[in-house]
ZALUMGU-436799 format. One line per field, with one value per residue (C-alpha): residue in one letter; chain; x, y, z. Coordinates in nm, 3 decimals. Layout:
! residues N
aa: A|...
ch: A|...
xx: X|...
yy: Y|...
zz: Z|...
! end
This chain:
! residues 419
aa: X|X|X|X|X|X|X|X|X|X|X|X|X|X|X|X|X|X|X|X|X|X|X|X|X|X|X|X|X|X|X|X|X|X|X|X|X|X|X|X|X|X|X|X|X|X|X|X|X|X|X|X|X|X|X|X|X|X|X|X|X|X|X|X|X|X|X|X|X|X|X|X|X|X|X|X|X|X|X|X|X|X|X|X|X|X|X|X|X|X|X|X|X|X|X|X|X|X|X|X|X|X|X|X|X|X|X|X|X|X|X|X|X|X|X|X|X|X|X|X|X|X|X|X|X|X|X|X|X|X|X|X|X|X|X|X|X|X|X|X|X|X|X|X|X|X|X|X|X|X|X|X|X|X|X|X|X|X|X|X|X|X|X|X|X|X|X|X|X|X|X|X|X|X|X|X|X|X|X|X|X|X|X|X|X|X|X|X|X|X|X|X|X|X|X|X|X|X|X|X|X|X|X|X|X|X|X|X|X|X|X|X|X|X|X|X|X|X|X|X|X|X|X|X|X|X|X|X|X|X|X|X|X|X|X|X|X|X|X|X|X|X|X|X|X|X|X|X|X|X|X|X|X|X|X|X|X|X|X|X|X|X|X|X|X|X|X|X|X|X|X|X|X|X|X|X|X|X|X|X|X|X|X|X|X|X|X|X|X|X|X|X|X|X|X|X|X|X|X|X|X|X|X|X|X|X|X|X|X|X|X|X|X|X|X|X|X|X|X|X|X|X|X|X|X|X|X|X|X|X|X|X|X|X|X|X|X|X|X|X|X|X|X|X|X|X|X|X|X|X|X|X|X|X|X|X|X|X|X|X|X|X|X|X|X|X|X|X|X|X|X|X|X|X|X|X|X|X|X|X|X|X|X|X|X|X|X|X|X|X|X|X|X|X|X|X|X|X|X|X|X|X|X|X|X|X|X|X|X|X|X|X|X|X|X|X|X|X|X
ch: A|A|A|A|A|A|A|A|A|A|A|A|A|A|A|A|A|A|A|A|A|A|A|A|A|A|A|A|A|A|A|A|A|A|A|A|A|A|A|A|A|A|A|A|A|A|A|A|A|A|A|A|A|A|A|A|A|A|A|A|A|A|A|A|A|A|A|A|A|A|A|A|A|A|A|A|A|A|A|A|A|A|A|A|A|A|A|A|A|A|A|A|A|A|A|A|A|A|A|A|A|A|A|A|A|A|A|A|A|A|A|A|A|A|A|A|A|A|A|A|A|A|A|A|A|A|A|A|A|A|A|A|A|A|A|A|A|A|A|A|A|A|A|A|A|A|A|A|A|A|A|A|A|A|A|A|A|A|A|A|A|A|A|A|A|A|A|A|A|A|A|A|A|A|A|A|A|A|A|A|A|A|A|A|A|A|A|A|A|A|A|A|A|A|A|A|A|A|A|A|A|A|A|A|A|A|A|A|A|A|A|A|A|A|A|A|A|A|A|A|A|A|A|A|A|A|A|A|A|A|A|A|A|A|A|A|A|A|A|A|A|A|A|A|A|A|A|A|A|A|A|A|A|A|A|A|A|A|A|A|A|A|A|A|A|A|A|A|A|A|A|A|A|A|A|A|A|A|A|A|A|A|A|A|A|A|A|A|A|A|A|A|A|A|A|A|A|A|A|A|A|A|A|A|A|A|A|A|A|A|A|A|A|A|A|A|A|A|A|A|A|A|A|A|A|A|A|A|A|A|A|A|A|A|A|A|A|A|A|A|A|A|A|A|A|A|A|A|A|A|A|A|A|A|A|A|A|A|A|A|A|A|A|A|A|A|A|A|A|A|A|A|A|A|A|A|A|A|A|A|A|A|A|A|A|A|A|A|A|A|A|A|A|A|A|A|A|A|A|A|A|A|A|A|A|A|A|A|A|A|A|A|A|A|A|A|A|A|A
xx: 10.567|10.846|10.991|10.928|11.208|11.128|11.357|11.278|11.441|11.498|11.341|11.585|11.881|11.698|11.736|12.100|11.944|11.625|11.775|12.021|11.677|11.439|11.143|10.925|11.054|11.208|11.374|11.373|11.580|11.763|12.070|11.888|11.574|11.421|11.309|11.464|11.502|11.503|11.287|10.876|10.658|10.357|10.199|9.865|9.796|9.552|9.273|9.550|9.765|10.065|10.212|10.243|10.530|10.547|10.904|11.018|11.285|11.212|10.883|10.656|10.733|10.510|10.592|10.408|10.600|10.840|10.896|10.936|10.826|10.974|10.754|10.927|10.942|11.174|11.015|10.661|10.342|10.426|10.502|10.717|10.971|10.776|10.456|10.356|9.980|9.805|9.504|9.343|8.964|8.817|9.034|9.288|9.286|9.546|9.518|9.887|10.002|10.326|10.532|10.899|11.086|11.248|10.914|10.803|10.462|10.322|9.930|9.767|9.790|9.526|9.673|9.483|9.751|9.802|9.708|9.779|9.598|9.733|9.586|9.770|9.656|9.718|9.500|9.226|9.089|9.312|9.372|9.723|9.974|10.107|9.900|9.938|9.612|9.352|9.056|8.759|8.366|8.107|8.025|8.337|8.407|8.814|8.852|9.211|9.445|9.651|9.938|9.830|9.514|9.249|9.024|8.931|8.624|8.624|8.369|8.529|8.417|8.373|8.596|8.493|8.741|8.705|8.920|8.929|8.743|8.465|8.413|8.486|8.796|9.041|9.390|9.467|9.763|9.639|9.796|9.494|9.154|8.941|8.574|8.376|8.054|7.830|8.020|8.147|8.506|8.731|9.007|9.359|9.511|9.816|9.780|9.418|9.311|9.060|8.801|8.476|8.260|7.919|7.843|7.701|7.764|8.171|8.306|8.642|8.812|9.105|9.307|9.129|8.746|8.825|9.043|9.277|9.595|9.766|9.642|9.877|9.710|9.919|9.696|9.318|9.178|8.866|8.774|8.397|8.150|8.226|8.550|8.820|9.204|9.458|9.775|9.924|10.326|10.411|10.067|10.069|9.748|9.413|9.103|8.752|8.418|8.241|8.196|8.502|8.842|9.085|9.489|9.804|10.137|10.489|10.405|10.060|10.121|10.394|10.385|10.750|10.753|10.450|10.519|10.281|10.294|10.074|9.821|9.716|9.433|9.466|9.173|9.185|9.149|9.451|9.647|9.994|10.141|10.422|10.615|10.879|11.204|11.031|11.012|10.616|10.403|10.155|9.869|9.600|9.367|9.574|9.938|10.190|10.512|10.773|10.987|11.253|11.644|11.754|11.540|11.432|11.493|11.374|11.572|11.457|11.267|11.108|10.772|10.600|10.347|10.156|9.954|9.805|9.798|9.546|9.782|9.838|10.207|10.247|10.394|10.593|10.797|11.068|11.166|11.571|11.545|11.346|11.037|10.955|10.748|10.659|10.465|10.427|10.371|10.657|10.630|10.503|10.763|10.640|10.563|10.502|10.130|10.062|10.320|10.210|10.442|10.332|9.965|9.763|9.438|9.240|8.855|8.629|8.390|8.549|8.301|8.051|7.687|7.548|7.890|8.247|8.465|8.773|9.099|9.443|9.749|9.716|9.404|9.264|9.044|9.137|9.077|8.848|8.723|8.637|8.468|8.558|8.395|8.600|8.556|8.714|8.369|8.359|8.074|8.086|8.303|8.271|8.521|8.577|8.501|8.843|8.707|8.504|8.494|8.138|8.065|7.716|7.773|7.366|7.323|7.656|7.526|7.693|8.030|8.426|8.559|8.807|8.869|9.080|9.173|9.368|9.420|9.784|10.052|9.901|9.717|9.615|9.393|9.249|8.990|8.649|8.387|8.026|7.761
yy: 8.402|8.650|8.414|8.685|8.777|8.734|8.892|8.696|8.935|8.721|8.951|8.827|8.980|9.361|9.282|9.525|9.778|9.808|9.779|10.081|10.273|10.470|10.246|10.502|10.475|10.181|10.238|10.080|10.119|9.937|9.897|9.680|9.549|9.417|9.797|9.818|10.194|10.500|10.730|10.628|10.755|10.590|10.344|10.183|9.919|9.626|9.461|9.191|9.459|9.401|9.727|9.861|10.072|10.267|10.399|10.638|10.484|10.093|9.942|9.857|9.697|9.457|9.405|9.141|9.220|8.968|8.930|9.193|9.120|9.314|9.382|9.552|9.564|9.252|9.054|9.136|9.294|9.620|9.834|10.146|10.128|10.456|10.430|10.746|10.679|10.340|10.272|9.924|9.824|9.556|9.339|9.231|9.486|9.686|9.980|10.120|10.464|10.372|10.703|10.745|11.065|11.086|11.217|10.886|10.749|10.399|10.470|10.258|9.890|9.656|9.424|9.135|8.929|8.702|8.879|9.223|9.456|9.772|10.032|10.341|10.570|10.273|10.048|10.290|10.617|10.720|11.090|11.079|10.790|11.017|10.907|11.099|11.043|10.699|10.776|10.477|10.574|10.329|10.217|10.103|10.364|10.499|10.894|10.889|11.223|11.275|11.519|11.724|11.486|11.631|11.373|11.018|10.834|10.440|10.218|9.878|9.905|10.291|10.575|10.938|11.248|11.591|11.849|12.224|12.200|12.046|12.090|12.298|12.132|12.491|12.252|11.963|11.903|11.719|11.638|11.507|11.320|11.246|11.200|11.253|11.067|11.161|11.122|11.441|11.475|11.696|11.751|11.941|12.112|12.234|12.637|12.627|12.538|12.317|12.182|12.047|11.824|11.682|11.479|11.775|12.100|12.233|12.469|12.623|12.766|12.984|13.259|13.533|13.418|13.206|13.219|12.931|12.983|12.865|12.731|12.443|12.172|11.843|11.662|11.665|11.421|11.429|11.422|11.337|11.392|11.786|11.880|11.929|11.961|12.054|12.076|12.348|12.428|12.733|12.807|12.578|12.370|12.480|12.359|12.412|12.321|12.473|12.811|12.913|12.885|12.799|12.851|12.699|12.793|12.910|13.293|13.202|12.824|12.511|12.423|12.371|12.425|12.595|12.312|12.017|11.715|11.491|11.444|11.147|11.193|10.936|10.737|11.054|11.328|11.408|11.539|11.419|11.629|11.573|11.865|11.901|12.007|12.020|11.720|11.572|11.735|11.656|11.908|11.785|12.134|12.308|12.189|12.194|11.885|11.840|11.580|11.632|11.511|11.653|11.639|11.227|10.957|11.076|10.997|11.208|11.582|11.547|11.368|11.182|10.964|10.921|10.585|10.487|10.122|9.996|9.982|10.332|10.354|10.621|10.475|10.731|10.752|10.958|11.134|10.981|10.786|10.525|10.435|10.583|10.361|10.611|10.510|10.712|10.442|10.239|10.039|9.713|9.470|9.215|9.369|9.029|9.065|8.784|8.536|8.192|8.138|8.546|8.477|8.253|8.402|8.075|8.104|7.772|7.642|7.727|7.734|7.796|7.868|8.114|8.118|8.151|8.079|8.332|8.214|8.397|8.434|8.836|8.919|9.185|9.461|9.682|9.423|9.501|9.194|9.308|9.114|9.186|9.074|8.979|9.347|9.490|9.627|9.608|9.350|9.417|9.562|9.557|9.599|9.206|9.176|9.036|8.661|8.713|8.426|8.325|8.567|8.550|8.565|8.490|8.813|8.790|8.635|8.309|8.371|8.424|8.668|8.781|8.771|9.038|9.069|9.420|9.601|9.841|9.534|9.320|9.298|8.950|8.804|8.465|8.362|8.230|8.067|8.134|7.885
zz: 8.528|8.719|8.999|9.284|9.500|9.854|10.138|10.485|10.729|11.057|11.323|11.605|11.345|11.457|11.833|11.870|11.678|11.843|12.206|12.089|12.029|12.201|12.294|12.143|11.805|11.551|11.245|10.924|10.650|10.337|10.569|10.848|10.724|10.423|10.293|9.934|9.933|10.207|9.956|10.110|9.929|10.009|10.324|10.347|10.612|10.541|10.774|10.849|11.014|10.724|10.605|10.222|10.171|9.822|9.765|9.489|9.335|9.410|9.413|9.695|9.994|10.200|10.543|10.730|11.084|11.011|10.683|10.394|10.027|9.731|9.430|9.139|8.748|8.734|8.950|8.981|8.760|8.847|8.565|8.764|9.015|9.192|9.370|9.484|9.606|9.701|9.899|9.907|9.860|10.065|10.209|9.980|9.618|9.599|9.359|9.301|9.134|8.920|8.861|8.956|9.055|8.701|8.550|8.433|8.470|8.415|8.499|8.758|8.908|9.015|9.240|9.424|9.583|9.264|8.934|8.841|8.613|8.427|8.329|8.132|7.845|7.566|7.724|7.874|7.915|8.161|8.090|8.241|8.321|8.581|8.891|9.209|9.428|9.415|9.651|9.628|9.763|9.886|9.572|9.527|9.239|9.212|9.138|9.049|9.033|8.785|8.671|8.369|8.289|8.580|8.762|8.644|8.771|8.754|8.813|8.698|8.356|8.264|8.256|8.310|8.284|8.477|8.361|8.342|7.983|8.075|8.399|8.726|8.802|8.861|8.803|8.576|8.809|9.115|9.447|9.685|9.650|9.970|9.945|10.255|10.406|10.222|9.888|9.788|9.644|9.763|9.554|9.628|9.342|9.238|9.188|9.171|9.527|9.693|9.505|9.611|9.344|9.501|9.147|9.002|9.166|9.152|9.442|9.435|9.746|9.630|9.756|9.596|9.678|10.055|10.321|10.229|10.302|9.931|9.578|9.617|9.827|9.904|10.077|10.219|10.516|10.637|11.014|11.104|10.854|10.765|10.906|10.590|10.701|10.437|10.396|10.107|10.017|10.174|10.332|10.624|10.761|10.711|10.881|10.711|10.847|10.541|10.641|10.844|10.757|11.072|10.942|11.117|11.009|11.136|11.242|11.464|11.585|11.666|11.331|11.206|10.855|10.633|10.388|10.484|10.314|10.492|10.789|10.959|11.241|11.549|11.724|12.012|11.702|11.706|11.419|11.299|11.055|10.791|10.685|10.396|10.610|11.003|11.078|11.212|11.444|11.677|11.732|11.969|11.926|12.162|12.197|11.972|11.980|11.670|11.655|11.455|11.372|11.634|11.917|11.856|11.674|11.348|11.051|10.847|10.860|10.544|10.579|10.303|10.464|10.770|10.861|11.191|11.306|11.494|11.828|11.766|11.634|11.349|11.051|10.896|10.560|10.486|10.173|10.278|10.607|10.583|10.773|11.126|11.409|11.628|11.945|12.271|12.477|12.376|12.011|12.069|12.172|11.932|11.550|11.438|11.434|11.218|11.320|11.393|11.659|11.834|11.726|11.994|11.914|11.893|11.760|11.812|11.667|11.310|11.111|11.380|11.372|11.653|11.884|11.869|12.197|12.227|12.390|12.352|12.622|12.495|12.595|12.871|13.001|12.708|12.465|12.161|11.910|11.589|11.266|10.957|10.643|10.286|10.161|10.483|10.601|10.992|11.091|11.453|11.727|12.081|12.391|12.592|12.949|13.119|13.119|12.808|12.606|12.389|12.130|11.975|11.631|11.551|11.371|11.096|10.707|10.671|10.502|10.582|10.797|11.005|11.331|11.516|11.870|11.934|12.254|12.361|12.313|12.061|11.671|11.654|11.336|11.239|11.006|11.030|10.830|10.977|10.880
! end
């Protein structure tokens, strides 16, 4: 087996940097951190609160708060020194698109922490090796986008293909897959538009028959249970609540670039948007705020991810600078959110039966506890009292699960064993 490579970048080693910063914003980059390459392409965050970082040119990154872990062809499973999608199912499986910005593709990654699984179009039905989007329902099924191949379904054990021969798909060439609650895929093309497959019934929203704004859709999220939000080259934002079409772009709003490359929507609903040469923008349904190179501490104005963490700092990747921590109320003094020595979350009885007892130096009146089971499914949630400690636990199956303690300073997690 590959001896991994492991870089342990010393947090203290950051302090001159980050002082020299705005407290709004933190940097990282391959010059003063553990990030092997300033191309991101890609960033998911797990139930633990530990970043992973796909770059184009140099495998993925994981990023614990203190210490960053490389994973590439030479020392690692992975098959592509590009990872242009990931998204992670549970708690812990990592599914990885492996295609580099020289036009070569490697298929798809399984990763669970210790073994890793590849699947390409020698080993599997994959239509495509180029990968671009992985979106997984509630049944635990992947619809993966491809470049030239259409849409592949995955349950584990059987592949399906959509294409534009035998089915509605408009576009081979995919950019975007989300899938909304109540299942149906929504899938952003490139030169055929929006696409909307219920598991039966096919919808396309173009140019010539709806009022979207472009055929080439980068990227879809879904807000509530029917709200669509797109993002197109050249055509700006869109918003769709499946009648009405709602369009953003330079000429009518403060959006900085008509190029949109990614959207990320906060715990308030508001949207953070990554543009190709503008910078990001923040659009709370009326007001419009860019920050860009030259007004902030941006490194970069070309945005290729957006992720959220659960204190509210935007994770942001750059096509050149980097990764962006952006947090308006000041970036956490501590990132080490699962460091021993920054963690005192301490839950008692472990196992327990009915009752847990919650002590940490961290917590207060904004404090929310939340369960967590081993597939990542939230077991319970609820906002502490200030001298909160017993939590009745009576109603959880017996099993493992995590613990996490979060509130405007602090991520903290430990694990449990209920009885």
């Amino acid at each position: 087996m590959k001896k991994l490579n492991i870089l342990l970048v010393a947090f203290i080693c950051l302090v001159d940097l980050i002082n020299a910063q705005d407290p709004q914003w933190r940097i990282y980059n391959y010059s003063n951190s553990g990030l092997p390459y300033g191309g991101v392409k890609s960033i998911v965050i797990d139930v633990m609160g530990t970043k992973w970082i796909g770059t184009a040119l140099h495998g993925l990154a994981k990023f614990d708060g203190v210490n960053w872990t490389i994973y590439d062809p030479y020392n690692s499973g992975l098959p592509d020194v590009g990872v242009p999608a990931l998204t992670i199912e549970g708690s812990w499986v990592r599914w990885i698109a492996n295609c580099n910005m020289y036009a070569t593709g490697s298929g798809i990654t399984r990763f669970d922490g210790t073994n890793w699984i590849i699947y390409n179009t020698s080993n599997s039905n994959l239509p495509s090796d180029f990968v671009s989007s992985i979106a997984i329902d509630t049944s635990g099924t992947k619809w993966i986008g491809t470049f030239t191949g259409g849409l592949a379904k995955f349950d584990d054990a059987n592949w399906t293909t959509y294409n534009t021969t035998n089915s509605g798909l408009p576009n081979d060439w995919i950019f975007s897959v989300a899938i909304d609650q109540s299942g149906t895929k929504w899938i952003g093309t490139n030169g055929g538009g929006l696409a909307k497959f219920d598991g039966t019934d096919w919808t396309t929203y173009n140019t010539s028959n709806s009022d979207v704004p472009s055929n080439n859709i980068t990227t879809v999220i879904i807000e509530g249970s029917t709200l669509i939000w797109i993002g197109t080259i050249n055509g700006g934002l869109a918003k769709f609540d499946g009648t009405n079409w709602t369009t953003f772009d330079e000429t009518n709003s403060g959006l900085p670039d008509d190029w949109v490359s990614s959207i990320a929507i906060d715990q308030s609903g508001i949207k953070w948007i990554g543009t190709n040469s503008g910078g990001l923008a923040k659009f709370d349904g009326t007001n419009w705020t860019t920050y860009n190179t030259l007004n902030s501490d941006m490194p970069s104005d070309v945005v290729a991810a957006i992720c959220i963490d659960g204190n509210g700092s935007k994770w942001i990747g750059t096509y050149d600078g980097g990764v962006a921590v952006f947090n308006e109320n000041g970036v956490p003094s501590s990132m080490m959110e699962n460091s021993t020595e920054e963690n005192s979350l301490m839950v008692f009885p472990n196992p327990a039966n009915n009752y847990i007892t919650i002590e940490s130096s961290n917590k207060n009146k904004n404090s929310v506890l939340s369960i967590f089971n081993m597939n990542g499914e939230k077991a319970m949630e609820r906002q502490l009292q200030e001298n909160e400690t017993q939590i009745d636990i009576s109603a959880l199956p017996a099993g493992v699960y995590f613990v996490r303690l979060q509130n405007e300073n602090t991520v903290e997690v430990r694990k449990m064993v209920k009885e």
